[in-house]
C-alpha positions as a Markdown table, in Angstrom:
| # | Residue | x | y | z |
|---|---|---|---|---|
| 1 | Unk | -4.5 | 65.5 | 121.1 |
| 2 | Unk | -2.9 | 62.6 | 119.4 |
| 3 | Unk | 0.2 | 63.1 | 117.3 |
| 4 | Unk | -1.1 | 63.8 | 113.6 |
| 5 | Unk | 1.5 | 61.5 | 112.5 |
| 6 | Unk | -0.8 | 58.2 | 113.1 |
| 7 | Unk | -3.7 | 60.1 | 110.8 |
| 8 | Unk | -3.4 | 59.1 | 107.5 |
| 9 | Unk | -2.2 | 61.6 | 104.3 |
| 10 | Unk | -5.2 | 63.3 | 103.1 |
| 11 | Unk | -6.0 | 62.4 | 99.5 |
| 12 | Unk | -5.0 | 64.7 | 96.8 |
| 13 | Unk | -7.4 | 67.1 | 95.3 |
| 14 | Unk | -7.7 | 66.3 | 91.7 |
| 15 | Unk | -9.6 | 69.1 | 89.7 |
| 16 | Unk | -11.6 | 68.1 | 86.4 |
| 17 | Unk | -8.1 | 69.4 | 84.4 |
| 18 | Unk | -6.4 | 67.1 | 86.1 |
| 19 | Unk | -8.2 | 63.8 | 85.1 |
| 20 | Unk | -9.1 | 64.8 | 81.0 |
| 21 | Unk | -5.2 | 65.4 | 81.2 |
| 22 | Unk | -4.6 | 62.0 | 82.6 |
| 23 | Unk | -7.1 | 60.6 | 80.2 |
| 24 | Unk | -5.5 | 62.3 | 77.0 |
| 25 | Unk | -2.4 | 60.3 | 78.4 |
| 26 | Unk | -4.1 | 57.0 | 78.4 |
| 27 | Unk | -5.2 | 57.8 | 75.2 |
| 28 | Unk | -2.2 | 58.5 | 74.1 |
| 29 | Unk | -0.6 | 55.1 | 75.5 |
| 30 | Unk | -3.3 | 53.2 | 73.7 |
| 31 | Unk | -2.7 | 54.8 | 70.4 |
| 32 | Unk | 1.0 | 54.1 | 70.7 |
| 33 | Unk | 0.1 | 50.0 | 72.0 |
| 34 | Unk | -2.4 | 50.3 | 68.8 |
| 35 | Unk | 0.3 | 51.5 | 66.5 |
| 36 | Unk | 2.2 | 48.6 | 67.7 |
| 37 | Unk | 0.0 | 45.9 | 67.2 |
| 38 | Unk | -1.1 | 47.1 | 63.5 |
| 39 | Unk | 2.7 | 46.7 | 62.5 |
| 40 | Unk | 2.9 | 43.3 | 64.7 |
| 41 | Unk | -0.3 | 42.1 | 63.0 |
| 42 | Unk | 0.8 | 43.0 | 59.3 |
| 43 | Unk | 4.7 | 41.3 | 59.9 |
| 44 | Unk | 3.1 | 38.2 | 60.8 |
| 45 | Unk | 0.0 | 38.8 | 57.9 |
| 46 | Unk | 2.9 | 39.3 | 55.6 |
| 47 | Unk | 1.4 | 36.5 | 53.1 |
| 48 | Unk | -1.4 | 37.6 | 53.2 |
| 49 | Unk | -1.6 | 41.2 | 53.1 |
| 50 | Unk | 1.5 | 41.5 | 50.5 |
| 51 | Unk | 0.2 | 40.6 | 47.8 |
| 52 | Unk | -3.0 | 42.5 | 48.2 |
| 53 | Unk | -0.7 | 45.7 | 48.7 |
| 54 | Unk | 0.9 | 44.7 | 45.5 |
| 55 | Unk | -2.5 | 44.5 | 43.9 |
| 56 | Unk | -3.7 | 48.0 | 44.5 |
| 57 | Unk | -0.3 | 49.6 | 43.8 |
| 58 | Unk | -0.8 | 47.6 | 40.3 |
| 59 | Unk | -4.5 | 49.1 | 39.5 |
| 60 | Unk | -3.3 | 52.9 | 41.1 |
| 61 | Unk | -0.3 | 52.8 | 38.7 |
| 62 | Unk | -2.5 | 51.2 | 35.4 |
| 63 | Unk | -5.5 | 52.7 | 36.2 |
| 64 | Unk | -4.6 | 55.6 | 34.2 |
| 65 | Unk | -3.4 | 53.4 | 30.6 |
| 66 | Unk | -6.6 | 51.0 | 31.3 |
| 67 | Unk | -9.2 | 54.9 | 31.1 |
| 68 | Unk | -7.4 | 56.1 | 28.0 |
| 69 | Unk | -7.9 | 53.1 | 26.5 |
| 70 | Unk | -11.4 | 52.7 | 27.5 |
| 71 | Unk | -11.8 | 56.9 | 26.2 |
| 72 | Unk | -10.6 | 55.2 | 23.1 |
| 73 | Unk | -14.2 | 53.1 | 22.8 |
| 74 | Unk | -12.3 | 49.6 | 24.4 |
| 75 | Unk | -14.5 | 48.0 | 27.3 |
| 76 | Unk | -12.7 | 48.6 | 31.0 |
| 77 | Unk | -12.9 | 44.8 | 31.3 |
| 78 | Unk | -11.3 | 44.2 | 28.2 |
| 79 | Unk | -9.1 | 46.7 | 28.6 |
| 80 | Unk | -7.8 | 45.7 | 32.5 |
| 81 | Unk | -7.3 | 42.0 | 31.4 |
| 82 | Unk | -5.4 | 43.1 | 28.1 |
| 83 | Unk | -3.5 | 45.4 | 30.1 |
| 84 | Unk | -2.7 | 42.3 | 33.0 |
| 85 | Unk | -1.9 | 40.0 | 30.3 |
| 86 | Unk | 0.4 | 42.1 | 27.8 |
| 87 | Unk | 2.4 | 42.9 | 31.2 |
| 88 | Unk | 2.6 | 39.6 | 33.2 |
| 89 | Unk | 3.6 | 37.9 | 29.5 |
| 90 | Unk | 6.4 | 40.5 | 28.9 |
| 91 | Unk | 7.4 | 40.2 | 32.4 |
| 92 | Unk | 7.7 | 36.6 | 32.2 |
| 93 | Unk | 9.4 | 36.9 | 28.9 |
| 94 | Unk | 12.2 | 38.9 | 30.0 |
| 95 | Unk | 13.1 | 36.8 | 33.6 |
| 96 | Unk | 13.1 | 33.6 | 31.0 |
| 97 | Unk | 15.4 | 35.7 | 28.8 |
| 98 | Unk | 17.3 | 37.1 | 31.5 |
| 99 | Unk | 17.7 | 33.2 | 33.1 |
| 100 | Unk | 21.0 | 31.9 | 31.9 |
| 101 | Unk | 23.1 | 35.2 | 31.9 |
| 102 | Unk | 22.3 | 35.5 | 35.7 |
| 103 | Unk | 23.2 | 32.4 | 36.7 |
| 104 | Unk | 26.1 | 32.2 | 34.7 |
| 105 | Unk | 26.8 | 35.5 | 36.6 |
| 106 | Unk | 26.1 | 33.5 | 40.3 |
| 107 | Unk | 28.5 | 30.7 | 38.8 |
| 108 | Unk | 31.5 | 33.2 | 38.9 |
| 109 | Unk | 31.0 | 34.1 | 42.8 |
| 110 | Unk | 34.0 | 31.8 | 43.8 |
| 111 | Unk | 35.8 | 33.5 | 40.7 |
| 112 | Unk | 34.8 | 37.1 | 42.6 |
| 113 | Unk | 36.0 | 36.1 | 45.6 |
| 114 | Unk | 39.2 | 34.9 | 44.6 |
| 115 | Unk | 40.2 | 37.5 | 42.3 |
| 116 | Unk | 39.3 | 40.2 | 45.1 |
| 117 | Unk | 42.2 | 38.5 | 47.6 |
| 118 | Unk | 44.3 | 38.1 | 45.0 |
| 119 | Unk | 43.8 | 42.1 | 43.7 |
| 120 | Unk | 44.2 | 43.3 | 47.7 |
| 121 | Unk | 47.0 | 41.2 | 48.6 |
| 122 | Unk | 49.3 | 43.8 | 49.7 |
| 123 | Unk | 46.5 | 45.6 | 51.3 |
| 124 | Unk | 45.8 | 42.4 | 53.1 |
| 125 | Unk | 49.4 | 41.8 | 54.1 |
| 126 | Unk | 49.1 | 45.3 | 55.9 |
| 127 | Unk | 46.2 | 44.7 | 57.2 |
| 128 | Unk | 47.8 | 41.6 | 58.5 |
| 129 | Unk | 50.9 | 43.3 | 59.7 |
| 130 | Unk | 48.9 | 45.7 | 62.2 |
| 131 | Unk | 46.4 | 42.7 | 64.3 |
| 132 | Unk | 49.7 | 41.0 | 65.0 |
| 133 | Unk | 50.2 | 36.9 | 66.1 |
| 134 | Unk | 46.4 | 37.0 | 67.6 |
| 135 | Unk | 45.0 | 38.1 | 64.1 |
| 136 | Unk | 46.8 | 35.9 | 62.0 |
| 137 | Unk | 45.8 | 33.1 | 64.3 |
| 138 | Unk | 42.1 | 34.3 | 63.8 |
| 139 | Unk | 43.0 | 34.1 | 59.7 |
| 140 | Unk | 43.7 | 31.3 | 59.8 |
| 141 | Unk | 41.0 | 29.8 | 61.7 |
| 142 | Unk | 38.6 | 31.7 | 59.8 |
| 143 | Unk | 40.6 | 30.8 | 56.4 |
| 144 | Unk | 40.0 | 27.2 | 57.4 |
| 145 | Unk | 36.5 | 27.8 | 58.1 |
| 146 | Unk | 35.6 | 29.9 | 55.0 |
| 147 | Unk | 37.0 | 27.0 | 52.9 |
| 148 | Unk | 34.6 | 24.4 | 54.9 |
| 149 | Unk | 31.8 | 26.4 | 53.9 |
| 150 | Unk | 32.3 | 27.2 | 50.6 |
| 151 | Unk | 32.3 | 23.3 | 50.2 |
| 152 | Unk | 28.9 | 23.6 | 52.2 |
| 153 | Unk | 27.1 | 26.4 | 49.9 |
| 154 | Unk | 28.4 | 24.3 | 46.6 |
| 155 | Unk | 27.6 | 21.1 | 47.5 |
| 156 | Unk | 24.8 | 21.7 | 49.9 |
| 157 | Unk | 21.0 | 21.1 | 47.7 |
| 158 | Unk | 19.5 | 22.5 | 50.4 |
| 159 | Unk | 20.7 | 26.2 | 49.5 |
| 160 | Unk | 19.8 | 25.7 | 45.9 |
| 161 | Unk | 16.0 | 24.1 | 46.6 |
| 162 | Unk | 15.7 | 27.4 | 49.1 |
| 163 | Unk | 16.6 | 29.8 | 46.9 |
| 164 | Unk | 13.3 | 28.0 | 44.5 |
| 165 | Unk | 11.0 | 28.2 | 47.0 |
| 166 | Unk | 11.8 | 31.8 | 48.2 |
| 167 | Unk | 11.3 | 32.6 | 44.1 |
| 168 | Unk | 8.2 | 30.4 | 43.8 |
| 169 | Unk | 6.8 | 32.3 | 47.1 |
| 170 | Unk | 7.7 | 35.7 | 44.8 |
| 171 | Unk | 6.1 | 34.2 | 42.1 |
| 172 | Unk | 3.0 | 33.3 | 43.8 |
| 173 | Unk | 2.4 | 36.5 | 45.2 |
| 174 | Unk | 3.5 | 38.6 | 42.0 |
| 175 | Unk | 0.8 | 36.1 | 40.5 |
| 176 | Unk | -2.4 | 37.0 | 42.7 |
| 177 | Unk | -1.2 | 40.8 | 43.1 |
| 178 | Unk | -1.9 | 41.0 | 39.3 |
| 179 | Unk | -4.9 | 39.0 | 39.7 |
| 180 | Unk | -6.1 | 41.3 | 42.4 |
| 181 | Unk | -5.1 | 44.4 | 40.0 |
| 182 | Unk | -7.7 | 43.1 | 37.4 |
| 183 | Unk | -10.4 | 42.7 | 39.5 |
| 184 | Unk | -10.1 | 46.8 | 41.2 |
| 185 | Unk | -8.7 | 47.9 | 37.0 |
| 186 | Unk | -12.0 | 45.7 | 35.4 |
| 187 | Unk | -14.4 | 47.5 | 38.3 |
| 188 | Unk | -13.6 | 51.1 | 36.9 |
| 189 | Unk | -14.9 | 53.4 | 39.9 |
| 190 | Unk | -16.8 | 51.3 | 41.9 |
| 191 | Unk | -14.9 | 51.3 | 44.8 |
| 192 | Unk | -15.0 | 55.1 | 45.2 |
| 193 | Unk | -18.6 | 55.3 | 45.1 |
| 194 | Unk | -18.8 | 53.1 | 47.5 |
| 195 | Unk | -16.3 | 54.8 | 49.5 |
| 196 | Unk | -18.7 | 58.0 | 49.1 |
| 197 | Unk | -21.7 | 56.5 | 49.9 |
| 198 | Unk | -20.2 | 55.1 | 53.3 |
| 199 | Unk | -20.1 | 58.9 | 54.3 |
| 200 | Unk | -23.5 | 60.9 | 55.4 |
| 201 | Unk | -22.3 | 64.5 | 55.7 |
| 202 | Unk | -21.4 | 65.8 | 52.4 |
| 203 | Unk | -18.2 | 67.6 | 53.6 |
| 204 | Unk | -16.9 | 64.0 | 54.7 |
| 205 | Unk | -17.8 | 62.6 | 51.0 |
| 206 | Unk | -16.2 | 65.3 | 49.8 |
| 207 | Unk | -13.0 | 64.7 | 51.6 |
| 208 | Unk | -13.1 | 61.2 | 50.7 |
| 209 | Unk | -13.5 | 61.4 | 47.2 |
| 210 | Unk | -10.4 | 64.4 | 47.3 |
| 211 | Unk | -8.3 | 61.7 | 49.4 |
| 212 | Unk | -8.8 | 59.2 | 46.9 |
| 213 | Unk | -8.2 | 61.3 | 43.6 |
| 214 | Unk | -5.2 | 62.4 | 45.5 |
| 215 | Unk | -4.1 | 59.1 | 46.1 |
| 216 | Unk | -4.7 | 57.6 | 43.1 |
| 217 | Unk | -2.8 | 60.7 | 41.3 |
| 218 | Unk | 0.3 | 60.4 | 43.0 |
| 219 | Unk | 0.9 | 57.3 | 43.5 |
| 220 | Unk | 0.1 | 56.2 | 39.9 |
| 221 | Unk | 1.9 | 59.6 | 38.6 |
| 222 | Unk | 5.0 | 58.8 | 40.8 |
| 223 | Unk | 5.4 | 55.4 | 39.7 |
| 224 | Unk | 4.7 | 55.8 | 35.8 |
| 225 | Unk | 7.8 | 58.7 | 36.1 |
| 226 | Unk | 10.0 | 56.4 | 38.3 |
| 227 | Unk | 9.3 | 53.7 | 36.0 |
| 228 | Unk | 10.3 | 56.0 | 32.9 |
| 229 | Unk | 13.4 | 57.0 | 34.6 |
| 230 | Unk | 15.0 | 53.8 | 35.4 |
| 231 | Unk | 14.0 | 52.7 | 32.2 |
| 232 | Unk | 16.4 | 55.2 | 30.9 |
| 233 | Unk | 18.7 | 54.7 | 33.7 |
| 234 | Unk | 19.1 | 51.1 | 32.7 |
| 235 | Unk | 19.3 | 51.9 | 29.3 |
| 236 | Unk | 22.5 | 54.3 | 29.8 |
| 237 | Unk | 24.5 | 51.6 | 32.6 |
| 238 | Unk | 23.7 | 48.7 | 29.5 |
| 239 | Unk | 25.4 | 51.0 | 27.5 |
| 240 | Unk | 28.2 | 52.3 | 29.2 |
| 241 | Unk | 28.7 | 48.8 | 30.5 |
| 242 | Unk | 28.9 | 47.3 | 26.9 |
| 243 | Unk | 31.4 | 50.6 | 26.0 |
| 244 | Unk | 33.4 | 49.4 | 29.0 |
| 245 | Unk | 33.7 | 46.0 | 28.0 |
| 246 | Unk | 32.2 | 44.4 | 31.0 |
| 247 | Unk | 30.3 | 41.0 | 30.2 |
| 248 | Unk | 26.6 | 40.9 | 30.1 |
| 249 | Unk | 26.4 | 44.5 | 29.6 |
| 250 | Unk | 22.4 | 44.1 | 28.9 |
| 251 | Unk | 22.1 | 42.0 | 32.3 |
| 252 | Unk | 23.6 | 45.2 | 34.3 |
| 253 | Unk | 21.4 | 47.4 | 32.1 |
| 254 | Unk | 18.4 | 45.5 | 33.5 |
| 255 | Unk | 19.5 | 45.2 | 37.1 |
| 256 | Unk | 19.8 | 49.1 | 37.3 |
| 257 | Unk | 16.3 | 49.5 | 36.2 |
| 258 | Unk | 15.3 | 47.0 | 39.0 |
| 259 | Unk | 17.2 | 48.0 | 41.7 |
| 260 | Unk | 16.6 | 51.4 | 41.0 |
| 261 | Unk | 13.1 | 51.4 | 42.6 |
| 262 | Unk | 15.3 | 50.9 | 45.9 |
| 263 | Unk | 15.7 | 54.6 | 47.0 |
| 264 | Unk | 19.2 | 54.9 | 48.3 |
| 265 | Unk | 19.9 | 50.9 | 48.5 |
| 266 | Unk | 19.1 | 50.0 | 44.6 |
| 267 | Unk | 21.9 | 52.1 | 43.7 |
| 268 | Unk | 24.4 | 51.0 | 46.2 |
| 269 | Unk | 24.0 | 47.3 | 45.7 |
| 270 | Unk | 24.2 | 47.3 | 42.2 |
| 271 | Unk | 27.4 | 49.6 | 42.6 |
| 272 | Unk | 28.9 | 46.6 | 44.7 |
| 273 | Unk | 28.0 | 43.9 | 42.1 |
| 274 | Unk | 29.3 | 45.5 | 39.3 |
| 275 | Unk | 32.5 | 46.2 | 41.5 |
| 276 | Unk | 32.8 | 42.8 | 42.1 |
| 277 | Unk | 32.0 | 41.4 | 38.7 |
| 278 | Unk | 34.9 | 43.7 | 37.4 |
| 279 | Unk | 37.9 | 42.7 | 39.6 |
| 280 | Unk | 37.9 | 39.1 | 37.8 |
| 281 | Unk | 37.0 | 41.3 | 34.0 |
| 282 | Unk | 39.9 | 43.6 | 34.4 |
| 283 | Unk | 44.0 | 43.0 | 35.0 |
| 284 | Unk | 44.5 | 45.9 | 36.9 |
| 285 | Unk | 42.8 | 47.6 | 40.0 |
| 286 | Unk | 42.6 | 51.1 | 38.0 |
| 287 | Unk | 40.7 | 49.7 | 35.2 |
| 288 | Unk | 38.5 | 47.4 | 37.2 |
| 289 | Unk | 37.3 | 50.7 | 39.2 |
| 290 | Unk | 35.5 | 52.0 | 35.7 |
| 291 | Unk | 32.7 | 50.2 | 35.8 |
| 292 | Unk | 31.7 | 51.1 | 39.3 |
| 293 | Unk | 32.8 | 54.4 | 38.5 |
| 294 | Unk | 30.2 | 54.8 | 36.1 |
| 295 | Unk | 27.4 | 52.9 | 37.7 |
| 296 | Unk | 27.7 | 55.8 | 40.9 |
| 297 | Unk | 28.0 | 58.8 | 38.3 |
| 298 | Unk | 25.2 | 57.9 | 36.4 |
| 299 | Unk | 22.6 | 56.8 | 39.4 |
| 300 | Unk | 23.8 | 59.9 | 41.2 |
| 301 | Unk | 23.4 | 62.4 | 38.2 |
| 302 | Unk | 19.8 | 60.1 | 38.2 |
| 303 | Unk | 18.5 | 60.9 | 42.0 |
| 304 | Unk | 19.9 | 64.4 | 42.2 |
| 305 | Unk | 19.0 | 65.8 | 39.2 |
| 306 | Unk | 16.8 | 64.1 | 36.7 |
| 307 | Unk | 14.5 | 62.9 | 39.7 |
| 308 | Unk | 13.9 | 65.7 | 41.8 |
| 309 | Unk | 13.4 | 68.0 | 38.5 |
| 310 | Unk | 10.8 | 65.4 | 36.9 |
| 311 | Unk | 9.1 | 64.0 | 40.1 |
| 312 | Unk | 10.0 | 66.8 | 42.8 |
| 313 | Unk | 7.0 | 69.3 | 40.9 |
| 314 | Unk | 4.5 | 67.2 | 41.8 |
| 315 | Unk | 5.6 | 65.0 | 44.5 |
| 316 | Unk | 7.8 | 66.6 | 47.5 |
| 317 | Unk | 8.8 | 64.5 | 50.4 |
| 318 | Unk | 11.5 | 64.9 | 52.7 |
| 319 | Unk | 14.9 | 62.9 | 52.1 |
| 320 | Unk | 15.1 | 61.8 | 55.6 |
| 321 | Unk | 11.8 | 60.5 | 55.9 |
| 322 | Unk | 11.9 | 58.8 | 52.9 |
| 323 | Unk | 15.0 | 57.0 | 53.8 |
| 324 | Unk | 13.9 | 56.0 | 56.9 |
| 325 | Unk | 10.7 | 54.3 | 55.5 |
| 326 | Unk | 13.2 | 52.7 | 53.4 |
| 327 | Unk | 14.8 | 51.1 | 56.0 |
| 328 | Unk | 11.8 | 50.1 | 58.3 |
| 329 | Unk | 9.6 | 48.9 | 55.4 |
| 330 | Unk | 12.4 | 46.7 | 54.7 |
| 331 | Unk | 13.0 | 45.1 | 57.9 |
| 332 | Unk | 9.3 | 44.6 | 58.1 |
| 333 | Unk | 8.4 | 42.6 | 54.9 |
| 334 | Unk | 12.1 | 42.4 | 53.3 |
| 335 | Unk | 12.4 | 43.8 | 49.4 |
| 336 | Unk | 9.2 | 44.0 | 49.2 |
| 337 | Unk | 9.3 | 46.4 | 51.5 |
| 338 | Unk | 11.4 | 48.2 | 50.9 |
| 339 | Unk | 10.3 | 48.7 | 47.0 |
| 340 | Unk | 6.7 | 49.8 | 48.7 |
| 341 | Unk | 8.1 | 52.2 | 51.1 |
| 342 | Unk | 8.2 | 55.6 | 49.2 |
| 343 | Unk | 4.2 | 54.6 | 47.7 |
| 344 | Unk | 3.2 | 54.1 | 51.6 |
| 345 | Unk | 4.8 | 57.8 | 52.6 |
| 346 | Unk | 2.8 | 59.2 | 49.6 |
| 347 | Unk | -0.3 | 57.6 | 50.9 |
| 348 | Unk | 0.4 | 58.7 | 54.4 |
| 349 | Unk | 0.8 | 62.5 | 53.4 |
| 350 | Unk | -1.6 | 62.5 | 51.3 |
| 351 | Unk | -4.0 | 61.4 | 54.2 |
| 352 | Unk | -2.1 | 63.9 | 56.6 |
| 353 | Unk | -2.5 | 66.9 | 54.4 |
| 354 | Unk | -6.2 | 66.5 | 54.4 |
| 355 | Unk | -6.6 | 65.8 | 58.3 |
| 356 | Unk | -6.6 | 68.7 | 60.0 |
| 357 | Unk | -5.1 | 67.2 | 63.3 |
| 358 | Unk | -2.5 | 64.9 | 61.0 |
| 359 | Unk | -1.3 | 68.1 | 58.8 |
| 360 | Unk | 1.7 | 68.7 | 61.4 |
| 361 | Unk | 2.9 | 64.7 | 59.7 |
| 362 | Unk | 2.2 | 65.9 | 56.6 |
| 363 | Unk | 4.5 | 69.0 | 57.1 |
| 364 | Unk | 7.1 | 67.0 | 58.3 |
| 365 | Unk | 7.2 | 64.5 | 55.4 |
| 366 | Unk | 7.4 | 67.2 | 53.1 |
| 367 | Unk | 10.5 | 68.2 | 51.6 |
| 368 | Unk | 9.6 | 71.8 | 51.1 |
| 369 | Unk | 10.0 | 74.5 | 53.8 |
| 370 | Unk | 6.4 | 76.1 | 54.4 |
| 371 | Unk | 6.6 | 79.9 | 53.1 |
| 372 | Unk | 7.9 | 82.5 | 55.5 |
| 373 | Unk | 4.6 | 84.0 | 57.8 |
| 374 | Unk | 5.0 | 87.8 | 56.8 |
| 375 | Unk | 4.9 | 90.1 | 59.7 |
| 376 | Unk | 4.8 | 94.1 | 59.7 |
């Protein structure tokens, strides 16, 4: 008999478990390449899809002002575009207001910049002392360099004509995203009917009509408190900034309320700007460290107690997960981002909480532990 060597390996037996659990990973590698894509698609549709987003976040958060004033006898139409207008008009008001104090404030960069060597000299010298002749060779390369391109950003129009059109994209799509708002705010309930009617089992309407209540609930209740909140965060740094004697104490107040919408990131670049706005306001480092000072005690007394007592009741997400979104939302479309991040997650668990196959997301982007499974 011939060696059984020169047969060839019998093929192996695959059973019907086998293949479904070769197809669930297929699947699962499609979903994954599909997850992909979708983000691909919506960096490169950023113009596009933006200010849409910005639209609906608009109507979720109004839609609650524009029904009590149509309970109040006022048409919804009437009542969206009043709404649109008294906002865009007061929004526009205050950046025109706001226009010279800021760039005054841009003007004293250079001033920053020297003031901050001149403050940490002796920490510099130190510094200095420790990377030895290699370092200081290094200083003064870069010293040389720094001063090149300081003469660059000053004298360079190009900067200046960039920084315009980055705020007349901004503008633009602020601009249709209210737009957009009227439209869905003027249209009442029209879209959730039509939602409903896309469904032919009555649990699925159901679902979809709870979904979109839910939606429209939280996000619009989340971002009517947030709003509240920084206005009286803002409010207190003005103050406290004016007490201190820093200039434009009214400018910080407004840039707290802003950057405040950042979780996490609002807080810790507006700590940094007042930091640096102080070293050239004060003679000494001690008393230049006041207004920073401040600025972290009262946006940390803000996001560990008065948000988590006012918001936390009816909105619960975990810390983690909102800090990441933070972070990716950002790199994806920029401040923008960033400022839609925490609104997205709320969407997401909202839609995870009423899946049955999603609800083990939606346990994980909540910030409560699930009650204890008594057992005898």
């Amino acid at each position: 008999m011939p060696d059984s060597e020169h047969f060839p390996p019998e093929p192996p037996v695959t059973t019907g478990a086998d293949r479904l659990a070769v197809l669930r990973r297929i699947e699962y590698l499609l979903a994954g390449l599909l997850i992909l894509f979708f983000f691909w698609s919506i960096s490169l549709a950023k113009v596009v899809v933006l200010p849409i987003v910005l639209g609906f976040l608009f109507a979720l958060t109004l839609s609650p002002l524009v029904r009590f004033l149509a309970r109040l006898g006022l048409p919804t139409g009437i009542a969206a575009v009043g709404v649109i207008l008294t906002l865009g008009l007061s929004s526009a008001f205050g950046l025109y207001m706001l226009t010279g104090p800021a760039s005054a404030l841009v003007e004293t960069l250079p001033d920053i910049r020297q003031a901050a060597e001149t403050k940490l000299y002796d920490l510099q010298i130190k510094i200095r002392q420790m990377q030895e002749a290699e370092q200081e060779m290094t200083n003064l390369t870069k010293g040389a360099a720094e001063s090149d391109q300081e003469a660059i950003l000053v004298d360079d129009p190009g900067l200046v004509e960039g920084a315009i059109a980055s705020l007349a994209g901004t503008g633009t799509a602020l601009a249709i995203a209210m737009i957009l708002a009227m439209f869905l705010l003027a249209s009442g309930d029209m879209f959730q009917r039509k939602l409903i009617q896309s469904f032919d089992r009555f649990g699925d309407k159901k679902t979809a009509l709870k979904i979109s209540h839910d939606i429209e609930r939280q996000v619009s209740r989340y971002l009517g408190a947030i709003t509240v909140i920084n206005a009286a965060l803002g409010l207190a740094v003005g103050l406290t900034m004016h007490a201190l004697g820093l200039p434009y104490a009214y400018v910080w107040g407004v840039a707290a309320f802003a950057l405040n919408y950042l979780p996490y990131l609002g807080a810790m670049v507006g700590c940094a700007a007042v930091a640096g706005v102080s070293l050239i306001t004060y003679d000494t480092v001690g008393a230049a460290l006041l207004p920073p000072l401040a600025y972290f005690i009262l946006t940390s007394v803000e996001g560990q107690m008065v948000t988590p007592v006012l918001v936390g009741r009816h909105l619960s997400l975990n810390a983690a997960a909102v800090f990441i979104a933070v972070i990716f939302w950002a790199w994806l479309w920029g401040i923008f981002g960033a400022l839609m991040a925490v609104p997205f997650l709320v969407t997401l668990k909202v839609f995870c909480d009423h899946i049955p196959a999603l609800a083990f997301i939606g346990r994980f982007l909540s910030g409560e532990d699930p009650p204890p499974v008594e057992t005898d």
